[in-house]
C-alpha positions in Angstrom: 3.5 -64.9 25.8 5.9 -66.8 28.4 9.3 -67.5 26.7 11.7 -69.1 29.0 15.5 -67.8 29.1 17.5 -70.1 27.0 14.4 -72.1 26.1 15.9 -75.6 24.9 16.2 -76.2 21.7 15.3 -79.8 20.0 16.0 -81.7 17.3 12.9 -82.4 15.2 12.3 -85.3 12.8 9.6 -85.5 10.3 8.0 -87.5 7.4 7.0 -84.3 4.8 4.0 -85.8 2.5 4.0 -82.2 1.1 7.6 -82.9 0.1 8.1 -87.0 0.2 11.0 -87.2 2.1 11.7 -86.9 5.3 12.8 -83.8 7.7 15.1 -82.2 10.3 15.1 -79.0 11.9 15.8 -77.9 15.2 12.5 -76.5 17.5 11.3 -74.6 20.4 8.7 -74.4 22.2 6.6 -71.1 22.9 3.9 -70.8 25.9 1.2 -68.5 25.7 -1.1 -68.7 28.5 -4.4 -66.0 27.2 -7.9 -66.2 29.2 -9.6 -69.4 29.2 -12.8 -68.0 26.9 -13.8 -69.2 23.7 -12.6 -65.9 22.1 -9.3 -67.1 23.0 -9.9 -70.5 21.3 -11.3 -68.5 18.1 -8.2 -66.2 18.0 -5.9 -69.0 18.2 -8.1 -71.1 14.9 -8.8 -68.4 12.9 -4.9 -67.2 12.8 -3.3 -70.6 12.5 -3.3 -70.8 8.8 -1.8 -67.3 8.3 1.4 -68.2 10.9 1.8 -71.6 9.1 2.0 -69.3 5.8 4.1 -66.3 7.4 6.5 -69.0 8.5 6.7 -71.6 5.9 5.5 -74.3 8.1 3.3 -77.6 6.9 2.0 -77.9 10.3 1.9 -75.9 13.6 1.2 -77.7 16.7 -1.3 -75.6 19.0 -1.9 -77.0 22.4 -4.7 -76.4 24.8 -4.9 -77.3 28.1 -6.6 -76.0 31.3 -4.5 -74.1 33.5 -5.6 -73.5 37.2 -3.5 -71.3 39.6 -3.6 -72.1 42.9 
C-alpha cells in the first residue's frame, strides 16, 4: 500500500438509500498498487464485502486500472 504524506482529505456528499437521507463525511484516498494477475483481482472481490462490514461502509469504491512503469 502507497499512502501519500498528508494525503488530502475531501469532503464527501452522498444520497444514503440504506438510510433515505443524504450524507457527509470527509474521505481519503488509499493506493494499492499489487501484481497485475487475476489473483490480485480475486483478493480484492472476495474481501470487499468484509471491509465494507469491518468499516461500516454502504459502498467501497475499488478501482482498477493498468499501471505500466517505464
Amino acid at each position: 500500500m502507497t499512502a501519500i504524506e498528508g494525503n488530502p482529505v475531501y469532503d464527501g456528499f452522498w444520497h444514503s438509500t440504506k438510510r433515505n437521507r443524504d450524507m457527509h463525511e470527509k474521505t481519503s484516498i488509499v493506493t494499492v498498487l499489487v501484481p497485475q494477475v487475476p489473483d490480485s483481482l480475486d483478493f480484492f472481490r472476495e474481501h470487499k464485502e468484509a471491509w465494507m462490514t469491518a468499516l461500516n461502509y454502504e459502498e467501497l469504491l475499488i478501482i482498477v486500472d493498468e499501471v505500466r512503469s517505464i
